[in-house]
SEDOZA-338763 format. One line per 2 residues: number of its first residue (from 1); for each residue x, z, y of N, C-alpha, C. Coordinates in steps of 0.001 Angstrom, whole numbers, plus 500000, padded with zeros to 6 digits. Example, Ala and Ser with C-alpha at 12.3 -4.5 7.8 and 13.67 -1.06 7.14 Angstrom:
BEGIN
1> 513190/507800/494310/512300/507800/495500/513200/507800/496700; 512850/507080/497750/513670/507140/498940/512900/507870/500030;
This chain:
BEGIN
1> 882224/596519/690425/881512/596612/689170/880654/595360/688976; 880567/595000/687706/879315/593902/687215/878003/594136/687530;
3> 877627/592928/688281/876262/593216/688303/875640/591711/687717; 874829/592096/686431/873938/590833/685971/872783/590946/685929;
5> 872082/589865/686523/870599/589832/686422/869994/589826/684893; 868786/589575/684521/868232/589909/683142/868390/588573/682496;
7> 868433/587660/682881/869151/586275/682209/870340/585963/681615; 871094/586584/682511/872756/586750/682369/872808/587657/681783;
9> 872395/588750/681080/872304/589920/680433/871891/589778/678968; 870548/588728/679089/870408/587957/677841/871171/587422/677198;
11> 871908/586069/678474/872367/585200/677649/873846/585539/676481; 874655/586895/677866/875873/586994/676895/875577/588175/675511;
13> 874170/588719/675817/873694/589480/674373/873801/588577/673537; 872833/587558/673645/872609/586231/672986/874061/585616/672285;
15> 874727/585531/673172/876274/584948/672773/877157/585628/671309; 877130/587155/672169/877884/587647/671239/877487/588235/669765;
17> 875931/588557/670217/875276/588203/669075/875014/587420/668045; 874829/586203/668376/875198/584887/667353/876147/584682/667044;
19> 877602/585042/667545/878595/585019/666622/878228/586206/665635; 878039/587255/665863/877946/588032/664617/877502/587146/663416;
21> 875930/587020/664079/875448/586983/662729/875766/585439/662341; 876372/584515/662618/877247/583505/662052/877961/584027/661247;
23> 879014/584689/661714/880351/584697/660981/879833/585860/659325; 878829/586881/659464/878474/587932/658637/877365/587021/657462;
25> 877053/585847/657643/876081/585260/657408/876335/583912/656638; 877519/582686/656923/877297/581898/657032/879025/581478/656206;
27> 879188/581246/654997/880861/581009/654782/881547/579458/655222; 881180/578576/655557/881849/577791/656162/882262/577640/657906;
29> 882596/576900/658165/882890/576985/659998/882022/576138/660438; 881469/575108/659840/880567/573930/660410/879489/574495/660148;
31> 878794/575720/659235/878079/576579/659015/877237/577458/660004; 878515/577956/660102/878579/578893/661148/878320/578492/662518;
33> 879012/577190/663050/878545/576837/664377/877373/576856/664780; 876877/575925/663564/875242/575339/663249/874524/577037/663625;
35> 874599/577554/662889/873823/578607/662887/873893/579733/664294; 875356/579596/664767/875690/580097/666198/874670/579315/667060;
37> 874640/577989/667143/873747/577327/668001/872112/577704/667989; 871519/577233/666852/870704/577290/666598/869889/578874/666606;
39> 871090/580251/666774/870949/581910/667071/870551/581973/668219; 871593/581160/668949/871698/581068/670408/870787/580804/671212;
41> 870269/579736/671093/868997/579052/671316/867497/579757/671101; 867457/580210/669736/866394/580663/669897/866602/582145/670748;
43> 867767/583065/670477/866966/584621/671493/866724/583891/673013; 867636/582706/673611/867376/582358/675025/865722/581863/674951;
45> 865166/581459/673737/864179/580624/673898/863152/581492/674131; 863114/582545/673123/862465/583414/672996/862156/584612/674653;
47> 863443/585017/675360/863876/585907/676486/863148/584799/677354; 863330/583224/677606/862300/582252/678570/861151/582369/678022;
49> 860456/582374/676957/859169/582322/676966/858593/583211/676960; 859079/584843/676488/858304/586316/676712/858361/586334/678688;
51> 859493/585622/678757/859320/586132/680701/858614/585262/681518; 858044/584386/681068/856523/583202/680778/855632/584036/681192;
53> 855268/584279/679749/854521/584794/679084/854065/586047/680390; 855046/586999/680154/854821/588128/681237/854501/587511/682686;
55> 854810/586403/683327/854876/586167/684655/853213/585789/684790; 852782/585189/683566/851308/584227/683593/850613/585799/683421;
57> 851170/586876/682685/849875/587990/682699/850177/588970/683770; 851417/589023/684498/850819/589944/685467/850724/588974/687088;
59> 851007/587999/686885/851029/587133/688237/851836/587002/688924;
């Protein structure tokens, strides 16, 4: 069975998530990448800096 840590759990949420909302969102393909990337990026950015965030408040 799969076992993923909470990074790897993120990242392919993250993945398959931004294609959604590319393709539901966005009518061109150079559009869509842009916006896949730029999806992508931020939930990872966001999942690194809340687990920051949490590490600096509980120690």
């Amino acid at each position: 069975m799969l076992q993923f840590n909470h990074l790897e759990a993120a990242a392919i949420f993250a993945f398959f998530t931004s294609i959604v909302f590319a393709i539901i969102t966005k009518d061109t393909v150079r559009d869509r990448l842009v916006y896949f990337g730029w999806c992508f990026a931020a939930f990872l950015g966001v999942v690194v800096g809340l687990g920051w965030l949490m590490k600096l408040a509980h120690g």
